[in-house]
C-alpha positions in Angstrom: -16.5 -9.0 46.5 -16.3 -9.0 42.7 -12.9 -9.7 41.2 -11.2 -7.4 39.3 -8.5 -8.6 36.3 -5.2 -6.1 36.2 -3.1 -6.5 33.3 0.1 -4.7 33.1 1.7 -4.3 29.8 5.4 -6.6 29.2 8.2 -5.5 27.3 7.5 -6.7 23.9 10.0 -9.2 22.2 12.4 -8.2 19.7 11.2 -9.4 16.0 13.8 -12.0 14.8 15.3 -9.7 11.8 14.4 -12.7 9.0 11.2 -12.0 10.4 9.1 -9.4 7.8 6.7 -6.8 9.4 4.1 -8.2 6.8 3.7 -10.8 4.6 4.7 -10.3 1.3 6.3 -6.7 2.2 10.2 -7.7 1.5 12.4 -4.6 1.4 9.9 -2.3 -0.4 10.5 1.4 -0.3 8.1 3.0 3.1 7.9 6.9 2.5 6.9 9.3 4.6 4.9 12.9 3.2 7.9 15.3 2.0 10.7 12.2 1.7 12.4 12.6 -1.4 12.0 9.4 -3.5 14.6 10.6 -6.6 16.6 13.1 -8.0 16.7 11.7 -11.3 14.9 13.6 -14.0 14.2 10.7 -16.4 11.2 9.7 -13.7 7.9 10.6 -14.2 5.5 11.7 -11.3 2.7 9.6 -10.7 -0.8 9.4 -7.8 1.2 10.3 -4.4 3.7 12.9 -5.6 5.1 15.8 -6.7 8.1 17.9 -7.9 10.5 20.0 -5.7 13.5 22.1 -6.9 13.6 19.2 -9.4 13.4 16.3 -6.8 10.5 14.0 -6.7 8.7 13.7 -3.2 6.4 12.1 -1.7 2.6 13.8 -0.7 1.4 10.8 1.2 2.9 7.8 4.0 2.6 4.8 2.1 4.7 2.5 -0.2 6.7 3.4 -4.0 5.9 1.5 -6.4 7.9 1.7 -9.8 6.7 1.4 -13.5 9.0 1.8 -15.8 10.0 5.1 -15.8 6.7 5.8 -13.9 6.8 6.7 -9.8 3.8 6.2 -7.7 3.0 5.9 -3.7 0.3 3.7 -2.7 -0.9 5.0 0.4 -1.0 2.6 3.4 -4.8 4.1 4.4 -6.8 5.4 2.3 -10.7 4.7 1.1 -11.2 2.6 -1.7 -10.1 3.0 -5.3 -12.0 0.9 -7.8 -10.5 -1.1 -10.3 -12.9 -3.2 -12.9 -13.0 -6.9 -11.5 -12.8 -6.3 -8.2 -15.5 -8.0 -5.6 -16.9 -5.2 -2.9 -19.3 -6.3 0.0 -21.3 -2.9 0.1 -24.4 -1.0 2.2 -27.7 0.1 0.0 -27.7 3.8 1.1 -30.3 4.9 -1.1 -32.9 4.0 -4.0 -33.1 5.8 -7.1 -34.8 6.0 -10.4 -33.5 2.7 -12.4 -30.8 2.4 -9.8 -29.4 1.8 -5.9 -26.4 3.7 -4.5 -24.3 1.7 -2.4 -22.1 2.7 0.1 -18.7 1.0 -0.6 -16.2 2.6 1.5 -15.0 4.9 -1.8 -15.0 8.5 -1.6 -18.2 9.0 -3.8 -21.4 6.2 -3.5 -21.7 3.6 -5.8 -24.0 2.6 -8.3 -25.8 -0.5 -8.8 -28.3 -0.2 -12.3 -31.6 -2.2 -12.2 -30.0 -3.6 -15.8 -27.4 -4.7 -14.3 -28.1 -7.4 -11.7 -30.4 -10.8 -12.0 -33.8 -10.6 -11.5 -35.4 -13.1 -9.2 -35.0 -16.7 -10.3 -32.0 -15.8 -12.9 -34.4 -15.4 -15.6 -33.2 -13.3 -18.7 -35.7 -10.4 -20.0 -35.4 -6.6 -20.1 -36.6 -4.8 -17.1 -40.4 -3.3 -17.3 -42.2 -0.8 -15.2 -43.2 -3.4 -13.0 -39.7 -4.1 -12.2 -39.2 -0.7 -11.2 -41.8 -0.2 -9.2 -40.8 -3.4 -7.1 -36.9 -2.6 -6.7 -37.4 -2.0 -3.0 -39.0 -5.7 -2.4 -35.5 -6.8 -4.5 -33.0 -4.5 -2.1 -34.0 -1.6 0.2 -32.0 1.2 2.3 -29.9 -1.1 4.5 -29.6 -4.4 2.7 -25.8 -5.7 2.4 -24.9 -6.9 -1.6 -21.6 -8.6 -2.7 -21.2 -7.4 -6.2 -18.5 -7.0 -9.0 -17.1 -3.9 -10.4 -18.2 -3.5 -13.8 -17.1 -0.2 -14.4 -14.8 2.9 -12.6 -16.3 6.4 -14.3 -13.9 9.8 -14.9 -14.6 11.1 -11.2 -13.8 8.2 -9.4 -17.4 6.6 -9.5 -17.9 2.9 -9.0 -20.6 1.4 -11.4 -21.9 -2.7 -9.8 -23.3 -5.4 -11.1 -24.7 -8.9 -9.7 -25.3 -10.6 -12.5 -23.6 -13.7 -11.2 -25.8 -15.9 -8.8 -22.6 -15.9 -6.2 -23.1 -12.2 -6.0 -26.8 -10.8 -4.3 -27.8 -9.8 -0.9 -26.7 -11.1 2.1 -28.3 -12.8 4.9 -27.1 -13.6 8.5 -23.4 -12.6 9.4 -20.9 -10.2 11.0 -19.3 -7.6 8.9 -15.8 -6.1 9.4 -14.7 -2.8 8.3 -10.4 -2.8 7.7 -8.5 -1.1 5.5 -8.3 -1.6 1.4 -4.6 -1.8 1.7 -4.7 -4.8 3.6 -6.4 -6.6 1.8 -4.9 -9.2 -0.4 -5.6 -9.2 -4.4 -6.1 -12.4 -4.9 -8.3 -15.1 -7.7 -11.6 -15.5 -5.8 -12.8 -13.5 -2.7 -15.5 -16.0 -1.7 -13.7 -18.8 0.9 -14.9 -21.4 2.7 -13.1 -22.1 5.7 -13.1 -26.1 7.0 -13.6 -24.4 10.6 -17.8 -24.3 9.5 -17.9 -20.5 8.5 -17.4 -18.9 5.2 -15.6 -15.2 4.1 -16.5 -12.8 1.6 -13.2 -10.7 1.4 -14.2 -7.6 -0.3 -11.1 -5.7 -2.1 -12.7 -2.3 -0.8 -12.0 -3.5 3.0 -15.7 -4.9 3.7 -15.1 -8.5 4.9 -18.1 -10.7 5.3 -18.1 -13.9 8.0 -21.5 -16.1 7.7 -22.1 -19.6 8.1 -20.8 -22.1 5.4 -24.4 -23.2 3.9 -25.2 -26.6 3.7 -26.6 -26.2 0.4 -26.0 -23.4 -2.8 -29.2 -22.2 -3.5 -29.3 -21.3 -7.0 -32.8 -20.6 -8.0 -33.0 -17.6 -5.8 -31.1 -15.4 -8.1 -29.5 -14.0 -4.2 -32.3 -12.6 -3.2 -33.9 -14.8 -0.9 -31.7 -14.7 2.8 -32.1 -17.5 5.5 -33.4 -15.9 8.6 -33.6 -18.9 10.7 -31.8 -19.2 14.0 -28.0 -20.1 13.6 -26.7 -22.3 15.9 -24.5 -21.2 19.0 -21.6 -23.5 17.5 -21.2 -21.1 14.5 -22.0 -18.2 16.2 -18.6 -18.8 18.1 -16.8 -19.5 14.9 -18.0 -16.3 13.7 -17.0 -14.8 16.6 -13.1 -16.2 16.7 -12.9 -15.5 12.8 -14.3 -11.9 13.5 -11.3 -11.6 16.5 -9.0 -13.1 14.6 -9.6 -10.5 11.4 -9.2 -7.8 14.0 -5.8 -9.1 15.7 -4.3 -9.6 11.9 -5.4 -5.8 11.1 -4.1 -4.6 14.4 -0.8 -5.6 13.5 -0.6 -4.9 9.7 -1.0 -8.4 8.8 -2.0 -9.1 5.2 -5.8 -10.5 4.9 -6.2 -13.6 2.8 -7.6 -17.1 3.0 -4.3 -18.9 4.2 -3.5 -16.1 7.4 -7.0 -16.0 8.4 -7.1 -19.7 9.0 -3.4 -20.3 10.1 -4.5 -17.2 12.8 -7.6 -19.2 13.2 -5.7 -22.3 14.6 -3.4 -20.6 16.6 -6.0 -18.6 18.8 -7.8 -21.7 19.8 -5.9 -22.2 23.2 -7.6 -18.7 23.6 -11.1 -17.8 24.4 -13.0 -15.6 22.0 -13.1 -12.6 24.3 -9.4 -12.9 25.4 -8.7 -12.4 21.2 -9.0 -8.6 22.2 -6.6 -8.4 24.2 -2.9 -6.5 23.1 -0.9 -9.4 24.1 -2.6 -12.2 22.8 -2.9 -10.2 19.6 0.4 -9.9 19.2 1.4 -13.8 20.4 -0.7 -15.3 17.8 0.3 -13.2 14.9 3.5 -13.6 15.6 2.6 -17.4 15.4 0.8 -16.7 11.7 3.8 -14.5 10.6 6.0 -18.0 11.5 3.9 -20.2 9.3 3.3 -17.8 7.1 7.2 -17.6 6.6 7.4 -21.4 7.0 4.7 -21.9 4.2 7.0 -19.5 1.4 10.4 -20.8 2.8 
């Protein structure tokens, strides 16, 4: 006779109250669609709201953010917004003439020009017919690209490039779709975690897990992926890291080097598979938030 696992769900524990939802969050303003944010006419209405009987109110759930004498709401879900600088880990959708759209979680495709990435081997010349006629050796329909955006055009449009070596096409990993809004602004996007796997967190909610390489290969220009087997080792890192990603998102945990690793080290006691479950989600976030808070206290 098979046996059968029952879980019945426990009365969850009450949140210490010096203990913040999320990291980061302090006592910013939440809003809900038609809460009235001010009465005072000196404000100006920004992305998020509008005017009623004089009263500014919010048109979406997220959180006010004040400029001046400028009002906003970010929304708490919503695609991606690009802003110039940002890294995105992005799906080639289609190729064009001169160019590859790219699917980057925005509301319209992106745009990747043949001008603007690095031709194989990094070398410096303008792009000829031949070129053109090979961009679907360099990246075809399906291909995953880190990138930078280079440019954000009047309808919303994101315009990439790759001219960096870091940036390219990517070879063996897991990716993870989460939200933009949880993902952390930070310097650099590209960690490597000492746990033996490495994480391309992509500001447009993308997130990329592959295994740390033992050496940069910087004559490829990132076009030339590693197809060889990867060890069962870092396939289980991936795995945790990918769990672990999930359990931060499930509970509106911020996504950044620092609370992927703490949550990282406190899943350990757990197998990979249990990492799914609601209660062990919640037991070691709950662990991260406490470092987290130990770590800016």
């Amino acid at each position: 006779m098979a046996a059968v696992e029952m879980r019945l769900p426990v009365a969850r524990k009450r949140l210490a109250q010096g203990l913040p939802r999320g990291a980061g969050e302090g006592d910013r303003d939440l809003v809900a669609p038609g809460d009235t944010i001010t009465t005072d006419p000196g404000y100006m209405r920004g992305h998020g709201t509008y005017m009623d009987n004089e009263k500014l109110v919010a048109s979406v759930a997220g959180v006010v953010e004040r400029v001046n004498k400028l009002v906003c709401v970010k929304a708490l879900k919503t695609r991606y917004n690009g802003e110039v600088g940002d890294i995105v880990v992005g799906r080639i959708t289609e190729v064009q003439q001169k160019r590859w759209k790219v699917e980057t979680n925005s509301r319209l495709d992106s745009v990747l020009l043949l001008s603007s990435m690095n031709l194989p081997g990094g070398e410096l010349r303008r792009r000829s017919a031949e070129d053109e006629l090979a961009m679907r050796d360099y990246l075809q329909e399906g291909d995953l690209i880190s990138a930078e955006v280079q440019a954000v055009f009047s309808d919303g449009a994101v315009s990439l490039h790759t001219r960096s070596l870091k940036y390219g096409k990517l070879g063996q990993g897991v990716l993870v779709q989460v939200s933009p809004s949880l993902v952390k602004r930070q310097k650099t996007h590209f960690h490597d975690l000492p746990c033996g796997a490495s994480v391309i967190l992509g500001n447009n909610g993308f997130t990329w897990i592959y295994p740390t390489p033992e050496q940069k290969d910087e004559e490829a220009g990132g076009f030339i992926t590693n197809l060889e087997p990867v060890p069962l080792p870092d396939r289980e890192v991936i795995s945790r890291l990918r769990n672990c990603i999930l359990a931060l998102v499930a509970q509106k945990l911020m996504l950044y080097d620092t609370s992927i690793l703490y949550c990282y080290e406190a899943s350990l006691p757990h197998q990979i598979k249990d990492l799914l479950k609601p209660e062990v989600m919640e037991e070691i976030v709950l662990q991260t938030r406490q470092r987290l808070l130990e770590l800016e206290g």
